[in-house]
N, C-alpha and C positions, 0 to 999 in steps of 0.2 A: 504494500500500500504506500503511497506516496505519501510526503508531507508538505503542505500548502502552507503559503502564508498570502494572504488577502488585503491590499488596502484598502480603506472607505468601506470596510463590513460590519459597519453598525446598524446600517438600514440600504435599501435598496437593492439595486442587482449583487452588489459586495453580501450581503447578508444574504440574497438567493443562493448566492453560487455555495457560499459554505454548506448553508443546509443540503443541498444537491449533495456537493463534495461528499459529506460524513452522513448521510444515508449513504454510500455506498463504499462506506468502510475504508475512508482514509483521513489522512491527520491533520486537521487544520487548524491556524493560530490565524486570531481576527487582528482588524486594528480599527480603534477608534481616536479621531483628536484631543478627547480629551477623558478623564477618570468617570464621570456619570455614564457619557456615553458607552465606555467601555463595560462599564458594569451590566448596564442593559443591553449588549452586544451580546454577554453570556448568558443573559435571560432567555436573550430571541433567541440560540443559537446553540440550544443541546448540546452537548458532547464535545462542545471547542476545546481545543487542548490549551489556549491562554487566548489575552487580548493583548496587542503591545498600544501604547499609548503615545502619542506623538502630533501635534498640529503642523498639519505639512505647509503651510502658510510660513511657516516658521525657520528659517535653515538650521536655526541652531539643535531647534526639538528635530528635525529631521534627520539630524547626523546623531543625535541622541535616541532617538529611534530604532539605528541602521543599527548602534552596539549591543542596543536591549535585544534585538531580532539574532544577531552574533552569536551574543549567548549564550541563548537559548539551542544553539544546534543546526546543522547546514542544512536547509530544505530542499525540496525537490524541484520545486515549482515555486513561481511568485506570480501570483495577477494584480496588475497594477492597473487597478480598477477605480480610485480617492478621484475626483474630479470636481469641481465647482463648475457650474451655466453662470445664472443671471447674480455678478458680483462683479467689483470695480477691476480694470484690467492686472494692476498689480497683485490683485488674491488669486486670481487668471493664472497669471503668468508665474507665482509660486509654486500653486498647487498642482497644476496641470501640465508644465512646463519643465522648473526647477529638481520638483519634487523628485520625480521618475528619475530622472536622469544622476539625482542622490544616492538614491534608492540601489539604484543600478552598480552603483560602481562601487556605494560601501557595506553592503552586504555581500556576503561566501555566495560567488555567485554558482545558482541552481541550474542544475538541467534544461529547462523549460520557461522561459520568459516570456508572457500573455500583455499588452499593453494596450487600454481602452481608447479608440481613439473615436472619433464619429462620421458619421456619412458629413456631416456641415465644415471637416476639412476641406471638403473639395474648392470651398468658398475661402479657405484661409490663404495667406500670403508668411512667407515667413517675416518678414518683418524684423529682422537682426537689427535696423539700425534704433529702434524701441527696448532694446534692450539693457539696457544701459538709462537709457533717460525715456521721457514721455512712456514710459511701462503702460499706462491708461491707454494706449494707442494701439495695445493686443488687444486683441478678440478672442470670444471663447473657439473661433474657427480659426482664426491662427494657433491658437494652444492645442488643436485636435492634430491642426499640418504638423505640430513640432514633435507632437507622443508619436507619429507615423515614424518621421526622421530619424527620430529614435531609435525604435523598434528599428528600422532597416540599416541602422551607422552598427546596432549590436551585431545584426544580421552577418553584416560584412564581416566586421573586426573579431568577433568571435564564432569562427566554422563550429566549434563543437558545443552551440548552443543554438535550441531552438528559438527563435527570437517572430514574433509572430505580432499583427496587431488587429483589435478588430472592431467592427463597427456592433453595437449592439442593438443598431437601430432605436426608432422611437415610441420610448414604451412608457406604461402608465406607474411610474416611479413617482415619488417626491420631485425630485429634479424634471423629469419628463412631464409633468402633469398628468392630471384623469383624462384628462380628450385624447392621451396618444392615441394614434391609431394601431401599432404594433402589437404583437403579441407577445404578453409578458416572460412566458416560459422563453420564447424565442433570445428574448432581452441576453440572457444568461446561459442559453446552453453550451453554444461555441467556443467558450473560454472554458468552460470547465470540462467539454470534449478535447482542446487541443492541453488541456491541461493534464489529462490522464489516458487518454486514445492511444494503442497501440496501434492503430491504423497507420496504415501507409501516407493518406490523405493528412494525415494530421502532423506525421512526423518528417515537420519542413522546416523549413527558416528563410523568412524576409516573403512573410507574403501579408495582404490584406484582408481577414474573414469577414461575411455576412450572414448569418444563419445558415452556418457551417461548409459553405462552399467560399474558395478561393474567387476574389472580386476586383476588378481594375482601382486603382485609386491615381492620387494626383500624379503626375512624372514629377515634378520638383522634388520628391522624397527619394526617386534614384537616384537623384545627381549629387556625385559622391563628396563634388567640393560645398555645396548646402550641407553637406552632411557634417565635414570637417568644419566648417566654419560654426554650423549649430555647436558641437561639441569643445571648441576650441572656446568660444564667446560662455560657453556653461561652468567650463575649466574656470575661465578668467574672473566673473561675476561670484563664483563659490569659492572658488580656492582649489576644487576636487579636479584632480586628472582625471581622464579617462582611464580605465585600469584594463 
């Protein structure tokens, strides 16, 4: 049985997928931003083997995070699922942005790397020169283009990880509203299929999912110098190498 670690699993598709997960007998550790939440993480969420606690808004709490999740033991899997929508660009560009790419490089990296991005990248621009200054001037679809990037800079740089990202489509979440018109199971089952799937299908790296089939997404996220600059300009704003 694998062991999973989940960001933003205190409510929403983060908290689907674990219950998913551990109905079918394998080992997951949640995370929520802060101690209440987290405590009603393990209410919602039977059988969790812990919550780690960490506001990813935060670089400090999120490098404080990366050592709690360390210590705990190497996992197999990580979905890196924590996202903000409708917030000012700078929480944007923390959480959706910064966070992953933290995430990414100071945790024992696992097996299997899941990163949530959305169909509304296709709208996004990367927008490097906002980085730095005017941060309000990201979009929640530019921070979807930059978790793609992501996902496809691991792709490359690390052959012997699976590195995968996907679109969950729009569903009837907290975040998503009641009017989605998607179906919720749908929201959550592709990550927690490329999360434990011995299929062939699933065991890849540097692709796009949509309710479980491989999907065209932007071409800016192949282009391998967007890629090094994304990563270069992440180095510089945090401090973290790429590892």
């Amino acid at each position: 049985m694998a062991r999973i670690f989940i960001t933003g699993s205190a409510d929403g598709l983060g908290l689907l997928s674990a219950k998913s997960l551990i109905s079918q007998g394998h080992h997951v550790a949640l995370h929520a931003r802060n101690a209440s939440r987290g405590k009603d993480a393990l209410k919602n969420v039977p059988g969790a083997e812990a919550v780690f606690v960490g506001d990813l808004s935060d670089i400090h709490e999120t490098i404080q995070l990366c050592e709690n999740v360390n210590a705990s033991g190497s996992f197999d899997v990580i979905i890196h699922n924590a996202g903000v929508y409708r917030d000012n660009g700078k929480r944007i560009f923390a959480v959706n942005t910064l966070a992953p790419y933290i995430l990414t490089n100071l945790i024992t990296l696992p097996k299997r790397l899941i990163y949530l991005s959305s169909g509304m990248h296709m709208q996004g621009q990367p927008n490097f020169q906002y980085f730095k200054k005017d941060i309000d001037q990201i979009t929640y679809s530019d921070s979807k283009l930059h978790v793609l990037i992501l996902a496809l800079a691991v792709a490359r740089r690390k052959p012997d990880v699976y590195s995968n990202a996907v679109n969950p489509g729009w569903v009837p979440t907290k975040m998503g509203g009641k009017g989605a018109p998607d179906d919720l199971r749908k929201g959550y089952e592709t990550q927690t299929w490329l999360a434990i799937s011995d299929e062939e299908s699933a065991r890849v790296s540097g692709k796009y999912f949509h309710h479980l089939k491989e999907r065209s997404y932007n071409p800016v996220g192949d282009d391998v110098t967007v890629q090094e600059e994304f990563l270069s300009l992440c180095r510089e704003i945090t401090g973290i190498a790429f590892q």
